[in-house]
KEDREN-284418 format. One record per residue: x, y, z of N, C-alpha, C, O in turn; residue number from 1; residue in three letters. Coordinates in nm, 2 decimals. Layout:
N
n_X: X, n_Y: Y, n_Z: Z, ca_X: X, ca_Y: Y, ca_Z: Z, c_X: X, c_Y: Y, c_Z: Z, o_X: X, o_Y: Y, o_Z: Z, nr: NUM, rest: Ala
...
END
This chain:
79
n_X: 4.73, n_Y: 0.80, n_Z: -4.69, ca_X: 4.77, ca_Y: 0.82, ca_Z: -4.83, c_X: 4.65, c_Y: 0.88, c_Z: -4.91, o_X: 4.66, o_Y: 0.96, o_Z: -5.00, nr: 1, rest: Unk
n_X: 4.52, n_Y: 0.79, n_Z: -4.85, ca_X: 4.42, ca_Y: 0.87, ca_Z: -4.95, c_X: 4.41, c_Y: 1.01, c_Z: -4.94, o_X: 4.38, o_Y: 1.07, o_Z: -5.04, nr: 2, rest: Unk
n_X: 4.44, n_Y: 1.10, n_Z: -4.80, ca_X: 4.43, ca_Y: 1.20, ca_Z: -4.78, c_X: 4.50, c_Y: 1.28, c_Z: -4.87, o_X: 4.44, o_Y: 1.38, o_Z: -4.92, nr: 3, rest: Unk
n_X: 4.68, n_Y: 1.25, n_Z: -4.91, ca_X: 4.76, ca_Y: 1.29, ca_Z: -4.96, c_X: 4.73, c_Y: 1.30, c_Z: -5.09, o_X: 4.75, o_Y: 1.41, o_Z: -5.14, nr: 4, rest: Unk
n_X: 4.68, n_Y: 1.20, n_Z: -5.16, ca_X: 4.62, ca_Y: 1.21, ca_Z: -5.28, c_X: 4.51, c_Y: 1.28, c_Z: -5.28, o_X: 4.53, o_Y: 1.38, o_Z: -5.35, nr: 5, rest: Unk
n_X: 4.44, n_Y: 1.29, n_Z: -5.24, ca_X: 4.31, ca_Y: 1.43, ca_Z: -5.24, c_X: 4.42, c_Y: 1.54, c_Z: -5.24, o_X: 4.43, o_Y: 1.60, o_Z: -5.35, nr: 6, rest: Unk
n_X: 4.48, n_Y: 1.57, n_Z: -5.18, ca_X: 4.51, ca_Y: 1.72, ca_Z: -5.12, c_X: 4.64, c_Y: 1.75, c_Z: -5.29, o_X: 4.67, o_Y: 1.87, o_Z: -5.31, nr: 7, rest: Unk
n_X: 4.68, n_Y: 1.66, n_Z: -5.36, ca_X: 4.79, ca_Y: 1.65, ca_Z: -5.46, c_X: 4.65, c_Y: 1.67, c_Z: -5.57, o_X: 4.67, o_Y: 1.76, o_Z: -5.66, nr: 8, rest: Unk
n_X: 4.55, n_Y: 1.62, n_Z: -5.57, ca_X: 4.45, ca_Y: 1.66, ca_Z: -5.70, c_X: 4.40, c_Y: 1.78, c_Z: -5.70, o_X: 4.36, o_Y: 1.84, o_Z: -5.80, nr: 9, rest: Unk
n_X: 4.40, n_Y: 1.81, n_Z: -5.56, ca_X: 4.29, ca_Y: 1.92, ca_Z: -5.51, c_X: 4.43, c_Y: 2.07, c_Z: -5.58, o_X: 4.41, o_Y: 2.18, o_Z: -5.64, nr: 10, rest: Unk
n_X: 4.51, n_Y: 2.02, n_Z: -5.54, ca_X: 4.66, ca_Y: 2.14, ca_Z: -5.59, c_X: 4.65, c_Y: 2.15, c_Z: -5.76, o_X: 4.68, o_Y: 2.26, o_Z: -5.81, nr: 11, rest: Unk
n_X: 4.62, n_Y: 2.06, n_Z: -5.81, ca_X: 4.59, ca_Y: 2.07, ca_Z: -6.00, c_X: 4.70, c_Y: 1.98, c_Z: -6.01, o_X: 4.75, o_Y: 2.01, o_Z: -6.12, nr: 12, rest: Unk
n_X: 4.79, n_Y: 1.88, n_Z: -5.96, ca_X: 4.86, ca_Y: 1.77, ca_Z: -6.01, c_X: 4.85, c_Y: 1.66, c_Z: -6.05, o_X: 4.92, o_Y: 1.56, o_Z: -6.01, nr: 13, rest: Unk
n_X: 4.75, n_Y: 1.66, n_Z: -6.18, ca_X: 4.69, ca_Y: 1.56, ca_Z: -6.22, c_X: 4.71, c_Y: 1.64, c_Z: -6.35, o_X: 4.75, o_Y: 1.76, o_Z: -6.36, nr: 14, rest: Unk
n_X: 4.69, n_Y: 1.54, n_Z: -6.45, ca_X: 4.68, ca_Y: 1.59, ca_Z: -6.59, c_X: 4.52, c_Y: 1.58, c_Z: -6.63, o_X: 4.43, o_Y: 1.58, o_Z: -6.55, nr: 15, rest: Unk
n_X: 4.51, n_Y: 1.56, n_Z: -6.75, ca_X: 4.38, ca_Y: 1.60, ca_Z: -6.83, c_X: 4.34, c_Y: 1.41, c_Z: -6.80, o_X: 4.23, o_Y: 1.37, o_Z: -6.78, nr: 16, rest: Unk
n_X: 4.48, n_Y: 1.33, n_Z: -6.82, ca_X: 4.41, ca_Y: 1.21, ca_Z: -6.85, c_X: 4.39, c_Y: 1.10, c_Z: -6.77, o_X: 4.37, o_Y: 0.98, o_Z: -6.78, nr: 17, rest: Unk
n_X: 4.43, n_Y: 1.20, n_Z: -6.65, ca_X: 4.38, ca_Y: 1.15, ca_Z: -6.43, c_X: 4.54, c_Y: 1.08, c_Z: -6.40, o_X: 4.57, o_Y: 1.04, o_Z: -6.28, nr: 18, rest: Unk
n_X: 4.64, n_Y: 1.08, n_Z: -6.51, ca_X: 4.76, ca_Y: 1.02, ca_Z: -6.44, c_X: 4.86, c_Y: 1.15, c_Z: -6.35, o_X: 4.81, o_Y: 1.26, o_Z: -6.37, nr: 19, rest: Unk
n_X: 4.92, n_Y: 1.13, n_Z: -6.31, ca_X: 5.01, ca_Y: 1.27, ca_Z: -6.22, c_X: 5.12, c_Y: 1.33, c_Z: -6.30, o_X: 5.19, o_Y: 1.28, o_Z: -6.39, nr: 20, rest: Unk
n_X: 5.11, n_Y: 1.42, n_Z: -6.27, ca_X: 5.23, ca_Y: 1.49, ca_Z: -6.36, c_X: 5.37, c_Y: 1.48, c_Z: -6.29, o_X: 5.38, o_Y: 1.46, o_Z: -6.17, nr: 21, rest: Unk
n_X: 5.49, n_Y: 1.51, n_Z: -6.40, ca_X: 5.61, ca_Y: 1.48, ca_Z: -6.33, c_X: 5.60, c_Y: 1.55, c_Z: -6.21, o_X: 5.55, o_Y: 1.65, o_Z: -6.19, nr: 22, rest: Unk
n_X: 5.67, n_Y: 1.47, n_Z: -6.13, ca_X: 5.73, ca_Y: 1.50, ca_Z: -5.99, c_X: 5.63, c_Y: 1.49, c_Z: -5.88, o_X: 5.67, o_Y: 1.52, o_Z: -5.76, nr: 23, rest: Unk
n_X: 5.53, n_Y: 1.46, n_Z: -5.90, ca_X: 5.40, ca_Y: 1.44, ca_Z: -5.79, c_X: 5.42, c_Y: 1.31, c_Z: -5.71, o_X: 5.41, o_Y: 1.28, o_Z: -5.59, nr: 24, rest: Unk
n_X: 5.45, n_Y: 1.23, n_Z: -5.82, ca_X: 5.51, ca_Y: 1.11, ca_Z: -5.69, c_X: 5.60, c_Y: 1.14, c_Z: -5.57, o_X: 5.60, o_Y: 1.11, o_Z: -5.45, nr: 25, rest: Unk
n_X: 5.67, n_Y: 1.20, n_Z: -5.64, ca_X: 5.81, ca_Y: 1.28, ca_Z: -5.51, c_X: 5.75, c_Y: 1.28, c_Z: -5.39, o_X: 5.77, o_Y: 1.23, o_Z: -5.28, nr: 26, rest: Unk
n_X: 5.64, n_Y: 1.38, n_Z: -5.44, ca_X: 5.56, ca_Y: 1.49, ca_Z: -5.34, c_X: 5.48, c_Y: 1.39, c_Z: -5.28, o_X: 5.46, o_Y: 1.41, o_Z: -5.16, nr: 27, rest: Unk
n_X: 5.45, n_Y: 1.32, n_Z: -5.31, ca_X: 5.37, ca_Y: 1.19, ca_Z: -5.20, c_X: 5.44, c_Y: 1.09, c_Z: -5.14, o_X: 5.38, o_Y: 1.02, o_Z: -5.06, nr: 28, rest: Unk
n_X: 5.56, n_Y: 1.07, n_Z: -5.18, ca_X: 5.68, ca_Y: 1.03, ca_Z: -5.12, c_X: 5.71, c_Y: 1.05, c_Z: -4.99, o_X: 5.72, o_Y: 0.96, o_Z: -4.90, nr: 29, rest: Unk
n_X: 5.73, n_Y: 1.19, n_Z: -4.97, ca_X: 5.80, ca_Y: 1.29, ca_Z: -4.90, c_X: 5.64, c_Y: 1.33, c_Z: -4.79, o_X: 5.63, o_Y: 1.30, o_Z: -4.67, nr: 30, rest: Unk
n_X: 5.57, n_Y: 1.38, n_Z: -4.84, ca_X: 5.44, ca_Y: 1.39, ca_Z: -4.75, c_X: 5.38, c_Y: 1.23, c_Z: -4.68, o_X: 5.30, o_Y: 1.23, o_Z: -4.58, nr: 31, rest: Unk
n_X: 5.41, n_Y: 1.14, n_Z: -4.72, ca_X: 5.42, ca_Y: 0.99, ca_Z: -4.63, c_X: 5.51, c_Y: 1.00, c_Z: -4.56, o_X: 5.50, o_Y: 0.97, o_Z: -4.44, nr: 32, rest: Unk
n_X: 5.65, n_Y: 1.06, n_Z: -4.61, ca_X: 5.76, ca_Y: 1.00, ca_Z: -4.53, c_X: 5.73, c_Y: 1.16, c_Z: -4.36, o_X: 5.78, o_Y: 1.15, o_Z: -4.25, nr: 33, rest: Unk
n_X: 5.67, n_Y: 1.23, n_Z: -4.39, ca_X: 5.63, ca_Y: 1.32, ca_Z: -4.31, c_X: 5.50, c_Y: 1.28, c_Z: -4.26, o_X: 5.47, o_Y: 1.36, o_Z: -4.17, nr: 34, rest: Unk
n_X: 5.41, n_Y: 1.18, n_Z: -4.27, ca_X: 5.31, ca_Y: 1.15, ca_Z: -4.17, c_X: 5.32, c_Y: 0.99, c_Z: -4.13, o_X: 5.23, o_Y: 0.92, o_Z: -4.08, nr: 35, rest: Unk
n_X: 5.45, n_Y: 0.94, n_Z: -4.16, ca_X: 5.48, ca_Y: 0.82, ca_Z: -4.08, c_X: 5.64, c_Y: 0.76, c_Z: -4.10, o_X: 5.68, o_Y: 0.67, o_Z: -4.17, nr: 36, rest: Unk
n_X: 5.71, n_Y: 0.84, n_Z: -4.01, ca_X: 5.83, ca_Y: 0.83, ca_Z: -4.01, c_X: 5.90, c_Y: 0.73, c_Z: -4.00, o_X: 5.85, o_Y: 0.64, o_Z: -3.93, nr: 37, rest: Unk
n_X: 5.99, n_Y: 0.71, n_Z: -4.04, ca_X: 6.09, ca_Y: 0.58, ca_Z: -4.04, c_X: 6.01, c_Y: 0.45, c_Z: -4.12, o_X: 6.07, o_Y: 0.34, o_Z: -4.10, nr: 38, rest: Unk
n_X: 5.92, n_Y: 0.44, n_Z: -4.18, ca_X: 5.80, ca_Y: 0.33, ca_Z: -4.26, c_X: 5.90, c_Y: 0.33, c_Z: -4.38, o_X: 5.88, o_Y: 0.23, o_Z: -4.45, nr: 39, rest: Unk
n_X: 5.99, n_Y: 0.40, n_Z: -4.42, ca_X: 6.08, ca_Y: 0.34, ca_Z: -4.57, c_X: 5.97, c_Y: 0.36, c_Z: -4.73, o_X: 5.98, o_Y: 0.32, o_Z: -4.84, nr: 40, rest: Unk
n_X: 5.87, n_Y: 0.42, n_Z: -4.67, ca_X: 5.79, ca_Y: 0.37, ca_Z: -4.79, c_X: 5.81, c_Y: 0.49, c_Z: -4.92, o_X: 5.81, o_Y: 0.61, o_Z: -4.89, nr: 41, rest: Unk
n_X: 5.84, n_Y: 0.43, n_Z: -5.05, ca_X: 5.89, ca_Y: 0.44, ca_Z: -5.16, c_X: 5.78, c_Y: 0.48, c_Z: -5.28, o_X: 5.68, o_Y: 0.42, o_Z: -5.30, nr: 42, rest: Unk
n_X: 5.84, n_Y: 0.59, n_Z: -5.37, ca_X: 5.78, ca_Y: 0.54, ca_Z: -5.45, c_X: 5.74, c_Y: 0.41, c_Z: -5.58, o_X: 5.64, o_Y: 0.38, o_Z: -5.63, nr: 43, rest: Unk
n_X: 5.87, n_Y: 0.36, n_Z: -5.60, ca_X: 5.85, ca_Y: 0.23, ca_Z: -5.65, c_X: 5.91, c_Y: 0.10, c_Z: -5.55, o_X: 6.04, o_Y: 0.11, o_Z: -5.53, nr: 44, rest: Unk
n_X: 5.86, n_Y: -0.02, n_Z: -5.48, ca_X: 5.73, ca_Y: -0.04, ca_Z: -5.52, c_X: 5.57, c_Y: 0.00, c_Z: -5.45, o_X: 5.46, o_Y: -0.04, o_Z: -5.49, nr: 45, rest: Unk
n_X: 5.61, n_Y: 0.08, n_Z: -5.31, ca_X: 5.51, ca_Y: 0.12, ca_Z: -5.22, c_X: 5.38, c_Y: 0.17, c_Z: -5.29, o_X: 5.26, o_Y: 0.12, o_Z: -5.29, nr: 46, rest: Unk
n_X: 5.45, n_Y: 0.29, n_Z: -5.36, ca_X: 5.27, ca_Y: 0.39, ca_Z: -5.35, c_X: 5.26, c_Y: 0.36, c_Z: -5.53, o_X: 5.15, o_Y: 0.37, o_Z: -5.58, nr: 47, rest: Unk
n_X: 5.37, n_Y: 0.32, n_Z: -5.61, ca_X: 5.32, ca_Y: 0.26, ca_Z: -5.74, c_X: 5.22, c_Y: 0.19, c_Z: -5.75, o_X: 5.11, o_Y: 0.22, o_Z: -5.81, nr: 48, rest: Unk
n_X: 5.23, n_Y: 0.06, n_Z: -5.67, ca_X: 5.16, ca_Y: -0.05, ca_Z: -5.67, c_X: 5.03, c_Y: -0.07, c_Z: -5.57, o_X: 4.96, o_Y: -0.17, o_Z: -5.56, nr: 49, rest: Unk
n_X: 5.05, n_Y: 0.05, n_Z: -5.50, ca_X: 4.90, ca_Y: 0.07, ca_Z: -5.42, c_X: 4.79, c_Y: 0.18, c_Z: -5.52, o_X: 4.67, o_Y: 0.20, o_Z: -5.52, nr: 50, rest: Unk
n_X: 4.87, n_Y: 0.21, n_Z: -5.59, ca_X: 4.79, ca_Y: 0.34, ca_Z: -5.69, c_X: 4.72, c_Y: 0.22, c_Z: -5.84, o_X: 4.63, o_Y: 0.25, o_Z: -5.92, nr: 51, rest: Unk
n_X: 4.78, n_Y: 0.12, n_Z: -5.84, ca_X: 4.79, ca_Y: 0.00, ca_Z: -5.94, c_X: 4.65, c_Y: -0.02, c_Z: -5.89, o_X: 4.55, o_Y: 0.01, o_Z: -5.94, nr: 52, rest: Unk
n_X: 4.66, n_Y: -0.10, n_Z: -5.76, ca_X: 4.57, ca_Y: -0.17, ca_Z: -5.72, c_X: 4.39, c_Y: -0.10, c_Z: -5.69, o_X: 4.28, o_Y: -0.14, o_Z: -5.71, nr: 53, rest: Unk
n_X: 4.44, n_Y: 0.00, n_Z: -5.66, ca_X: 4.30, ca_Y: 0.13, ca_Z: -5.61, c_X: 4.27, c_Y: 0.16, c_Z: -5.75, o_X: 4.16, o_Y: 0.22, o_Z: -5.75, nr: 54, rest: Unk
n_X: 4.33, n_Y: 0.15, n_Z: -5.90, ca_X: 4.26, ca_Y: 0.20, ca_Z: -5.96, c_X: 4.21, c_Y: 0.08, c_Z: -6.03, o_X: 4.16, o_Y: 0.11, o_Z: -6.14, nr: 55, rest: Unk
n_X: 4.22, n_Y: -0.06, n_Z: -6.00, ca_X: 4.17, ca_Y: -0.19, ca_Z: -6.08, c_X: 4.04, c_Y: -0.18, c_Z: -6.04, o_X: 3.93, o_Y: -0.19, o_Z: -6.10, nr: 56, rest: Unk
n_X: 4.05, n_Y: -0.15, n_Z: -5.88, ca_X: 3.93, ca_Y: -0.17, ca_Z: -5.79, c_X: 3.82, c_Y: -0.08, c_Z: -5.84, o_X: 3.70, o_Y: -0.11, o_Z: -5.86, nr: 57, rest: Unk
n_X: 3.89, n_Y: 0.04, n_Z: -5.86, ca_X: 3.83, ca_Y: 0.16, ca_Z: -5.93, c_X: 3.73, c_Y: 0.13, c_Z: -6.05, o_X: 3.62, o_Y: 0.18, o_Z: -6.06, nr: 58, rest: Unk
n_X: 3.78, n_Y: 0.08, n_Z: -6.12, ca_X: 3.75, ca_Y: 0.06, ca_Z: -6.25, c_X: 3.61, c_Y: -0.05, c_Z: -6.24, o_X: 3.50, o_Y: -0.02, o_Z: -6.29, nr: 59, rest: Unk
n_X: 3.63, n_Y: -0.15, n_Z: -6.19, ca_X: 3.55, ca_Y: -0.28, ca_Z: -6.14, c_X: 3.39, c_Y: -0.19, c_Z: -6.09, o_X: 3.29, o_Y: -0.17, o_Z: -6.15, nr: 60, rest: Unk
n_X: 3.43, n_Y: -0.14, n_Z: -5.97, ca_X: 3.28, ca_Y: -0.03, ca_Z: -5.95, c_X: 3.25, c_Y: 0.04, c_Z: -6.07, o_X: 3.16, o_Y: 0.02, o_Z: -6.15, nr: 61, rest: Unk
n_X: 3.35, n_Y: 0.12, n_Z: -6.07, ca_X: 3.24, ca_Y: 0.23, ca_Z: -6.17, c_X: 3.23, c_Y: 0.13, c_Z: -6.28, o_X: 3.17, o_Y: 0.19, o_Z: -6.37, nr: 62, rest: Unk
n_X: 3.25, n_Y: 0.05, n_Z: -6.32, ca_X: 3.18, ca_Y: -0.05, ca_Z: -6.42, c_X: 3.06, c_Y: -0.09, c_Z: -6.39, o_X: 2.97, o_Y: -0.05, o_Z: -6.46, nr: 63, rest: Unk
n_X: 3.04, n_Y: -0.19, n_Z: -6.26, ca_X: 2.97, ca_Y: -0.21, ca_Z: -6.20, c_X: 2.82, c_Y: -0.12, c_Z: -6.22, o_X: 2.71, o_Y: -0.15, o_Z: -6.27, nr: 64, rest: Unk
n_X: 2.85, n_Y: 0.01, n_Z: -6.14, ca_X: 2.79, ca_Y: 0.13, ca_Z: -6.11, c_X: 2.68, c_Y: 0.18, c_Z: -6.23, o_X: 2.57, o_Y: 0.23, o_Z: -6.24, nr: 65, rest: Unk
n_X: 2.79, n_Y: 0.13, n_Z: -6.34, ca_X: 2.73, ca_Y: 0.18, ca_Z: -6.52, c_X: 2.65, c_Y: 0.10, c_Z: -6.50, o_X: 2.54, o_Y: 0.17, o_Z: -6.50, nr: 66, rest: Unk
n_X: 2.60, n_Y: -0.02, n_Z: -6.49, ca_X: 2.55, ca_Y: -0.11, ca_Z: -6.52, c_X: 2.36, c_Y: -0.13, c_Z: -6.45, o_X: 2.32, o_Y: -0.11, o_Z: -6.34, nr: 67, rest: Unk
n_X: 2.29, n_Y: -0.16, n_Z: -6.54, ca_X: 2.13, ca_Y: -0.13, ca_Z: -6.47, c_X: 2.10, c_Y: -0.23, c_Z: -6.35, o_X: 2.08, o_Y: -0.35, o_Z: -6.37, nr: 68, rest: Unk
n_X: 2.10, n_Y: -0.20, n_Z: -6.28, ca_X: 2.03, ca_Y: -0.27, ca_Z: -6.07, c_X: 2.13, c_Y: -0.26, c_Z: -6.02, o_X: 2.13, o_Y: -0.32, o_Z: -5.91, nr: 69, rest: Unk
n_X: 2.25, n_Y: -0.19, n_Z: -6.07, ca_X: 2.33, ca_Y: -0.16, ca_Z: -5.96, c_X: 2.33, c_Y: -0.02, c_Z: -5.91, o_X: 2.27, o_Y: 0.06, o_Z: -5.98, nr: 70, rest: Unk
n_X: 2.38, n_Y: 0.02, n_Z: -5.80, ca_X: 2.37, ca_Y: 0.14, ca_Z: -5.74, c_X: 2.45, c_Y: 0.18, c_Z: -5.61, o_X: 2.51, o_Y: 0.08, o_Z: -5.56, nr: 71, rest: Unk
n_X: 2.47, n_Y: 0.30, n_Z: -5.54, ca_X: 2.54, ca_Y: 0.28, ca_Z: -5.39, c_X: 2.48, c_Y: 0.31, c_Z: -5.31, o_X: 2.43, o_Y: 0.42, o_Z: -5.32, nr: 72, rest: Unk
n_X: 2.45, n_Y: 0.21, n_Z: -5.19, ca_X: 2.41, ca_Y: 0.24, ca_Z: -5.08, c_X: 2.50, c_Y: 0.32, c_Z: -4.99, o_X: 2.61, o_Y: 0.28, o_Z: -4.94, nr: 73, rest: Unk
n_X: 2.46, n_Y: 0.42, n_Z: -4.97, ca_X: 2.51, ca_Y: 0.56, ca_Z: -4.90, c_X: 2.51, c_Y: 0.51, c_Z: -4.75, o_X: 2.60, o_Y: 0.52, o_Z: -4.67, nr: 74, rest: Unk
n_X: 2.37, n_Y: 0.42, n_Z: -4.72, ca_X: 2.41, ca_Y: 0.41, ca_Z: -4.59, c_X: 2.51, c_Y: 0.31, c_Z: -4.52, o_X: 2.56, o_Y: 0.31, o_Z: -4.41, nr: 75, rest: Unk
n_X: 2.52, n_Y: 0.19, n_Z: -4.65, ca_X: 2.61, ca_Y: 0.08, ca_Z: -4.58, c_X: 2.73, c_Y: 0.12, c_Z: -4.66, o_X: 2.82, o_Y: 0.04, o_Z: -4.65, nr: 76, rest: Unk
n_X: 2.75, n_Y: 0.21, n_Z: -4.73, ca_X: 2.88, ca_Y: 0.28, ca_Z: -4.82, c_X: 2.93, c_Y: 0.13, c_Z: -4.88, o_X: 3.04, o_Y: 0.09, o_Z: -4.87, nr: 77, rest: Unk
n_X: 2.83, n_Y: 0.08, n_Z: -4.94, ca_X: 2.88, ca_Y: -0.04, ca_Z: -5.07, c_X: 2.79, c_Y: -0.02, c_Z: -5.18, o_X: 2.69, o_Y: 0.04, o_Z: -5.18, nr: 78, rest: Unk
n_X: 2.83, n_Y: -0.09, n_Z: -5.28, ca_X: 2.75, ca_Y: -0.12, ca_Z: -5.44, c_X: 2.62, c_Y: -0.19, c_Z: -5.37, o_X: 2.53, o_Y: -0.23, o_Z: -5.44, nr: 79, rest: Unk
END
């Protein structure tokens, strides 16, 4: 899925204020249901609530990240 979403941002299907523009869900819909067939997976509640959850997570680091003694270790790829 992360791939899918890179490759839907990398296309300009994102708006100015990082949410997707109409019909992109579709498009990630249909490109899951093409890299793992017969999985049923939906856009509400499958890739809604996985996109919910990655951007809480999201938010928590780069909070984190703002903050002074924190930083990313490149080699253990954590905060």
């Amino acid at each position: 899925m992360l791939n899918i979403l890179d490759d839907v941002a990398a296309r300009g299907m994102r708006c100015d204020t990082g949410s997707f523009k109409f019909g992109t869900m579709t498009i990630i819909e249909r490109a899951l249901a093409e890299k793992c067939p017969n999985s049923g997976l939906k856009i509400n509640p499958h890739i809604e609530s996985k996109l919910k959850k990655w951007k809480k997570q999201y938010e928590i680091v780069y909070d984190m990240l703002s903050k002074s003694g924190f930083g990313w270790n490149d080699e253990m790829k954590c905060v």
